[in-house]
C-alpha positions in Angstrom: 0.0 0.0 0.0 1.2 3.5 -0.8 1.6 5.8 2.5 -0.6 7.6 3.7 -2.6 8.6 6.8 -5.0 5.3 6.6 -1.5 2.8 6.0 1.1 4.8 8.4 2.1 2.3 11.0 3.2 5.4 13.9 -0.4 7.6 14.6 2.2 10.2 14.9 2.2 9.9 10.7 -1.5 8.5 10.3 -4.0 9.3 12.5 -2.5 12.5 14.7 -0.9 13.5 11.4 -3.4 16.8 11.1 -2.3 17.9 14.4 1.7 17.1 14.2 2.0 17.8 10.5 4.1 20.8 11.6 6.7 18.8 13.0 8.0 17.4 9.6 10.1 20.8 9.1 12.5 19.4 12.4 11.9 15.7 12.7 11.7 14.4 9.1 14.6 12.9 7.4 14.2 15.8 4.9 14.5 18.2 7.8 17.4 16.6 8.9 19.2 16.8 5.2 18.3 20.4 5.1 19.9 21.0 8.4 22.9 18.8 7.5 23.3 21.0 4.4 22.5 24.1 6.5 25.4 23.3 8.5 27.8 22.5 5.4 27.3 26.2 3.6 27.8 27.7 6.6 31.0 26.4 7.7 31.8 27.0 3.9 31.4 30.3 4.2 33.0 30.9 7.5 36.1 29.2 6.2 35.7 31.9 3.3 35.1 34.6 6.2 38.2 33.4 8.0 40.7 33.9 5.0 41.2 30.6 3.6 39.4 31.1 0.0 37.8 34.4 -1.5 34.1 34.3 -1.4 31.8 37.3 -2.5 29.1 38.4 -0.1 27.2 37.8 -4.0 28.3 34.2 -4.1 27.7 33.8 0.1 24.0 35.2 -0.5 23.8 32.7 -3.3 25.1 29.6 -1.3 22.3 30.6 1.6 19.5 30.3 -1.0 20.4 27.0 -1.1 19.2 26.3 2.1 16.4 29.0 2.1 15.2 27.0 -0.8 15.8 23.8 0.1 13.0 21.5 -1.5 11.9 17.8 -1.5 12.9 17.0 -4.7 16.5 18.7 -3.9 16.1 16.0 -0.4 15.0 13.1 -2.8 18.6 13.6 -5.3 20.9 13.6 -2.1 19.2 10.7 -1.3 19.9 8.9 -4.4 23.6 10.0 -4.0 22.9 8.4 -1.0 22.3 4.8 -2.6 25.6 5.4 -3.9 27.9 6.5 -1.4 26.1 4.2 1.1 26.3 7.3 3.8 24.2 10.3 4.7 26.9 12.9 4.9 28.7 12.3 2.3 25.9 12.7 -0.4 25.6 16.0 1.3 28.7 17.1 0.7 28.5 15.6 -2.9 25.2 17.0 -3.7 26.8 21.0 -2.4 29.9 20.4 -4.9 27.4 19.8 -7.7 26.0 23.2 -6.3 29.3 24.9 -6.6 29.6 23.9 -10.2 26.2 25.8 -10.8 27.5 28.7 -9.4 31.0 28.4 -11.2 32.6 27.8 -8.0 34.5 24.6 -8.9 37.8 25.6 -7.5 36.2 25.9 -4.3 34.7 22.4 -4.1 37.0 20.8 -1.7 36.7 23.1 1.0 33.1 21.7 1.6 33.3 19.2 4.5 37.2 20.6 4.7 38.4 18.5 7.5 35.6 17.1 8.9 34.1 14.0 10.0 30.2 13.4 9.4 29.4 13.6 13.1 30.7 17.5 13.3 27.5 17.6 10.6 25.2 15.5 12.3 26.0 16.5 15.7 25.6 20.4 14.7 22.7 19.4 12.5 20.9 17.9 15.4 20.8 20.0 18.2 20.0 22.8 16.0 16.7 21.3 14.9 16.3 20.0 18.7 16.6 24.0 19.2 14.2 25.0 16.9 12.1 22.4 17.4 11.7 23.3 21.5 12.0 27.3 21.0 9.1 27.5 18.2 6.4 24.3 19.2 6.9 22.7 22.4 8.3 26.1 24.3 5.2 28.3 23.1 2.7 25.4 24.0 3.5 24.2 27.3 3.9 28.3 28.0 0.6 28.7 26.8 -1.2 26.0 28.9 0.5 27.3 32.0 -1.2 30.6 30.9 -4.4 28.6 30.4 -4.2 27.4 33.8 -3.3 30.5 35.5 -6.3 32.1 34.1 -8.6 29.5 35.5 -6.8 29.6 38.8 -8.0 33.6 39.2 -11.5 32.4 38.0 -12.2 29.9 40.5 -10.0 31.6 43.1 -12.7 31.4 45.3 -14.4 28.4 44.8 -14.4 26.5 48.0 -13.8 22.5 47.2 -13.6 19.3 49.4 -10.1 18.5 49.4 -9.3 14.8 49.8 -6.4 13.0 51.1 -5.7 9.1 50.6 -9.1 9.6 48.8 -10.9 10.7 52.1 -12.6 14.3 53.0 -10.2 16.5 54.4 -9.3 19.9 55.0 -11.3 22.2 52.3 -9.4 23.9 49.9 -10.0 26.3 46.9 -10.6 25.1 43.4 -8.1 28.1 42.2 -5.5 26.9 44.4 -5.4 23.3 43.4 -4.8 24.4 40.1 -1.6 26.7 40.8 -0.4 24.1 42.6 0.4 22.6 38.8 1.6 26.2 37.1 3.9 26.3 40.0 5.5 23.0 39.2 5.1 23.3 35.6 6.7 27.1 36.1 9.6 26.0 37.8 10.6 22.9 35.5 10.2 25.0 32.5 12.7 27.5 33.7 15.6 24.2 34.9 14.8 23.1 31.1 15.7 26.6 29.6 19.2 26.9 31.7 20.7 24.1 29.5 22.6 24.9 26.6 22.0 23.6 23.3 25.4 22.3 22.8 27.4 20.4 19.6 30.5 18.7 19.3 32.6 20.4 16.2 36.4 18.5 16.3 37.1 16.4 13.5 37.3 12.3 13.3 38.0 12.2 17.1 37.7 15.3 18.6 41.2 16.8 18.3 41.2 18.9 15.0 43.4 16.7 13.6 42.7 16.8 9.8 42.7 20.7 10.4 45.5 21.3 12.7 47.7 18.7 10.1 46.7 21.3 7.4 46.8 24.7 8.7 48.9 24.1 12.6 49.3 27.6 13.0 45.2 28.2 13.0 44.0 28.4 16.8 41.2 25.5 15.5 39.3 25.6 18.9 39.1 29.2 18.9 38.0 28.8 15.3 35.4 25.8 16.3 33.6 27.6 19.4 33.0 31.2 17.2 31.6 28.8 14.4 29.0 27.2 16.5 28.3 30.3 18.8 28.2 33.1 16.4 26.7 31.5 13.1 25.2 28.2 14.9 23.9 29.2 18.0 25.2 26.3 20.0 28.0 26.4 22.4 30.3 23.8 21.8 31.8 20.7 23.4 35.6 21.4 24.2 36.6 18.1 24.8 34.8 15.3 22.6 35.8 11.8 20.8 33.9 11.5 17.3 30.8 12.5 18.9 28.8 14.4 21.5 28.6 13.8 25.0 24.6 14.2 24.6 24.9 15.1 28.7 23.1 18.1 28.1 20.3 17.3 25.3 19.5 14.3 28.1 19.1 16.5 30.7 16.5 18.1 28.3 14.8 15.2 27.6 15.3 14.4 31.7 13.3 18.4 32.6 10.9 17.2 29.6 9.6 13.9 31.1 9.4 15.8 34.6 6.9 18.2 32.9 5.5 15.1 31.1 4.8 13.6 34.8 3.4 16.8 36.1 0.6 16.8 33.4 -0.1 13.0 34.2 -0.9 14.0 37.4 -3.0 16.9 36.1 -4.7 14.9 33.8 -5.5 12.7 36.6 -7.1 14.8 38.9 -9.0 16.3 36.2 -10.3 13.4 35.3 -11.2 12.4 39.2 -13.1 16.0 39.7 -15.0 14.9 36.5 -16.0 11.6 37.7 -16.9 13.1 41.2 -19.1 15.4 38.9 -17.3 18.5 39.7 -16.8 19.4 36.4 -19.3 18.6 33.7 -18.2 18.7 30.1 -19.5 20.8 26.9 -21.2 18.8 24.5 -20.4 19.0 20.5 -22.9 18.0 18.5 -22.7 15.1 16.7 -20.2 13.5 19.4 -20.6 9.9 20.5 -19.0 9.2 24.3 -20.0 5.7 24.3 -21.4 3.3 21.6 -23.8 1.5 24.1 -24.6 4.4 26.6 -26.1 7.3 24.9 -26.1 9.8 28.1 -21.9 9.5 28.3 -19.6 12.1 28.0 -16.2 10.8 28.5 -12.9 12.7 29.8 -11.3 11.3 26.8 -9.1 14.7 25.6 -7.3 14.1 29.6 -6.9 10.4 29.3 -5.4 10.7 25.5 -2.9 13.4 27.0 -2.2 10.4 29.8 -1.4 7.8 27.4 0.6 10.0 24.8 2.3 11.4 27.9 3.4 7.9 29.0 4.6 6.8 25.6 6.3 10.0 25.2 7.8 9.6 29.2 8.9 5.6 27.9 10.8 7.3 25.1 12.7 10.0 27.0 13.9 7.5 29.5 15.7 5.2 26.4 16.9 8.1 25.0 18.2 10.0 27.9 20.0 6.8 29.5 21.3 5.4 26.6 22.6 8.7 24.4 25.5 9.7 26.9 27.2 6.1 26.3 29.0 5.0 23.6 31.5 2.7 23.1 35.5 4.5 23.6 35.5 7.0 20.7 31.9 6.2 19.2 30.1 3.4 18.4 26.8 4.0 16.0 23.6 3.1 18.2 23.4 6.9 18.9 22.6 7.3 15.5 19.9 4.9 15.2 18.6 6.3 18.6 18.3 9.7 18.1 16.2 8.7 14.5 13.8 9.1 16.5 14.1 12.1 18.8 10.9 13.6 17.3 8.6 10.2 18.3 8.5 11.4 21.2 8.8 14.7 21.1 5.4 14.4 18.6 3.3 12.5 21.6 4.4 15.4 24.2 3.0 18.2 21.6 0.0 15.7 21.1 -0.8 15.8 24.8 -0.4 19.5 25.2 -3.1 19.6 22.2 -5.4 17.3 24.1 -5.2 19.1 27.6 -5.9 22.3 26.3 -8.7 20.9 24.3 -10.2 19.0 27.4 -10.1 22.4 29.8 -12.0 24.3 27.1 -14.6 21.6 27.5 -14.9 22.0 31.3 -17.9 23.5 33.2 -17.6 24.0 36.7 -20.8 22.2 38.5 -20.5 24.5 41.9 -23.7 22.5 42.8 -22.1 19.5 43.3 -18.9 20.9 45.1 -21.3 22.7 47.4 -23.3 19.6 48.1 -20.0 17.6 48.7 -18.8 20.3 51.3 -22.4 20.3 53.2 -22.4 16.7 53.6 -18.6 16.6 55.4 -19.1 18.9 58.0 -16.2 16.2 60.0 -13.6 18.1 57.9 -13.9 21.2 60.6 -13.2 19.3 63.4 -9.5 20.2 62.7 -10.4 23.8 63.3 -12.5 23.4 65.9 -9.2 21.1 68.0 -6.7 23.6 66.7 -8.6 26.6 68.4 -9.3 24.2 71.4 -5.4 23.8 71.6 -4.9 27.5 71.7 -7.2 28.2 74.5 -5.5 25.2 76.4 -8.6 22.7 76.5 -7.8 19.4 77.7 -7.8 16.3 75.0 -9.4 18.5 72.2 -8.0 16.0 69.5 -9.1 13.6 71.2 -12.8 14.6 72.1 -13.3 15.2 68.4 -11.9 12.0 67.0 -14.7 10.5 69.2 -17.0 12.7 68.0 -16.1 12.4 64.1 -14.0 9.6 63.5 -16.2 7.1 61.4 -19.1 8.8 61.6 -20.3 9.6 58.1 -23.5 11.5 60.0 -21.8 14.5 61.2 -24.1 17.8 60.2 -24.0 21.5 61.2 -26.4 20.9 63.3 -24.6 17.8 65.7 -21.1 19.7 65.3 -23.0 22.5 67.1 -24.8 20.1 69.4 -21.2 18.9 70.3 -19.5 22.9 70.9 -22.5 23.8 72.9 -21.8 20.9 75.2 -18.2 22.2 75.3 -16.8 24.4 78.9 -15.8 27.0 77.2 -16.9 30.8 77.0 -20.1 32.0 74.7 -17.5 33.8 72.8 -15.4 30.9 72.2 -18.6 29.3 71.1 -19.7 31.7 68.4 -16.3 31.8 66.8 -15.8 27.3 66.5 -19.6 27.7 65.4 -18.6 30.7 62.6 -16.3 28.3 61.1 -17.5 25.9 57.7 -16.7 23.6 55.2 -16.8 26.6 53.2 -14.9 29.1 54.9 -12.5 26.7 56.6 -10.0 27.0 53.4 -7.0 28.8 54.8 -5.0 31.2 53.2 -3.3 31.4 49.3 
């Protein structure tokens, strides 16, 4: 069967395809030949900038458009110079001589991939789409649901709710709250993730410079090989490197991602909790099916597809980030099969971002049902009442109102009231344990 959305074996390419399709421009093996060649014409032209051939700033412009216009069918011939050379790189480099020629620039042909070995490529290539990848689709998404979030804290602010602790009433708490609870975690691994450097390895066959240095040993090369990847790159580079990367850093990425990826699990849980505790109710879209036996259902399905893509996406992270940083003395090749697929899972973390924010647009807050739930736990106050009991030096508070509460689902205003007014204590004292609720007995945020 031809591919297509109906025959791709990864939803990520068939079935999610509408929603991901974006992802193709930093994850695709095209992507990754048009970074590759990205990475060639600059280091071409730096060598030019640096004094070791004349370049124009004409002919410079000209070798940019190359990548500015980089195109499928320009993606499919380096891949049939591929099934020649039997290796990625090189029908780069191939494929940008044949470029040369076009632009008369056939004396210049052997200063592409001057020196290099095809990791300084891939392992430039890579971490610059990572970059892009993070800084313009999963950075701007996971900023905007923490936004999304923040702005339903401040509307249920105050919007008293039952907490619940090992499942069991406990201490109210305010619906607003709960919810910052998750842009503060979210908040604070976001800004961990952005302290880590995007970071390359740029050294020749083993790290040293030594097709370079054998060439030109008067050229400071690791002078020359940090400006390269920090002025026209973007990266900071690797000082001290065998054939390839440490990938230290782009795991601890993937590490602050799958900590953010746990955080929404649990979000995504609790949602889904308050929804079956018929806190939330959910909008209906016409024409929707929730179950295909039980007409009335509306499932929390957007919260438990973020879940699952989350987990797959949390599976993946954990191969990639224990297995990248080892490789066998100067390099060995499972990094390269690995990292292959470094957009799998980015793809199922952007799906689950999709499917969150999709799911709290759907929610309706039922404050009927969170008011019913707080009236019928009137035992959650007896923590106030012991606390205030304490202060005024009563004896055994704690343990007059476990007595009183402990088990007994049948605790109501009225009997917690029963119970202070049999208490030796002044009226005062009376009127302020019998001004405290379910409702108002949410502390401070």
């Amino acid at each position: 069967m031809d591919l297509q959305n109906l025959t791709a074996v990864s939803p990520i390419d068939g079935r999610y395809r509408n929603q991901l399709h974006q992802l193709d421009a930093y994850f695709s093996e095209y992507a990754l030949i048009r970074y590759r060649v990205h990475v060639e014409v600059e280091y071409f032209i730096f060598l030019a900038d640096k004094k070791f051939f004349k370049l124009t700033s004409v002919q410079a412009k000209q070798l940019r458009k190359i990548v500015t216009d980089f195109s499928v069918e320009q993606a499919t011939a380096i891949k049939n110079l591929e099934s020649v050379t039997n290796h990625d790189v090189k029908a780069v480099e191939y494929f940008l001589k044949r470029e040369l020629e076009v632009l008369q620039l056939s004396h210049l042909k052997e200063w592409i991939h001057f020196g290099l070995t095809s990791q300084d490529v891939n392992n430039t290539s890579i971490p610059l789409l990572w970059k892009d990848a993070l800084e313009q689709e999963w950075m701007p998404a996971i900023s905007n649901l923490i936004l999304h979030l923040k702005n339903l804290a401040k509307d249920w602010k105050n919007i008293s709710l039952l907490a619940r602790t090992h499942g069991q009433p406990a201490s109210p708490t305010k619906l607003g709250k709960e919810i910052l609870v998750f842009t503060e975690r979210l908040e604070q691994q976001f800004q961990l993730l952005t302290q880590i450097p995007f970071t390359g390895k740029f050294g020749g066959a083993t790290g040293n410079f030594n097709a370079h240095h054998v060439a030109f040993p008067k050229t400071n090369w690791q002078k020359f090989g940090n400006e390269f990847l920090e002025k026209r790159l973007g990266l900071q580079r690797q000082q001290y490197t065998t054939q390839i990367e440490h990938y230290d850093h782009l795991a601890a990425q993937m590490d602050a991602m799958k900590r953010i990826n746990t955080i929404l699990i649990d979000l995504c849980r609790d949602v889904w909790t308050y929804v079956s505790m018929d806190y939330f109710k959910q909008k209906i879209k016409k024409g929707e099916v929730g179950s295909s036996a039980m007409p009335h259902k509306v499932n929390p399905i957007d919260f438990e597809n973020a879940e699952g893509n989350l987990g797959i996406a949390n599976a993946l992270w954990e191969h990639l980030s224990s297995k990248l940083p080892i490789s066998r003395l100067q390099r060995d090749l499972t990094d390269s099969t690995v990292l292959r697929n470094l957009g799998v899972p980015f793809a199922h973390s952007v799906l689950s971002l999709k499917s969150i924010e999709k799911g709290l647009n759907k929610l309706l807050l039922n404050e009927e049902k969170i008011k019913q739930d707080l009236e019928a736990n009137w035992a959650v106050v007896a923590e106030a009442i012991q606390t205030i009991l304490r202060r005024e030096n009563y004896p055994n508070p704690y343990e007059a109102l476990k007595e009183l509460t402990r088990g007994n689902a049948a605790i109501t205003q009225k009997s917690m009231h029963v119970f202070i007014d049999g208490l030796k204590i002044s009226p005062a004292l009376k009127k302020e344990l019998k001004a405290i609720t379910p409702f108002n007995y949410t502390g401070v945020f």
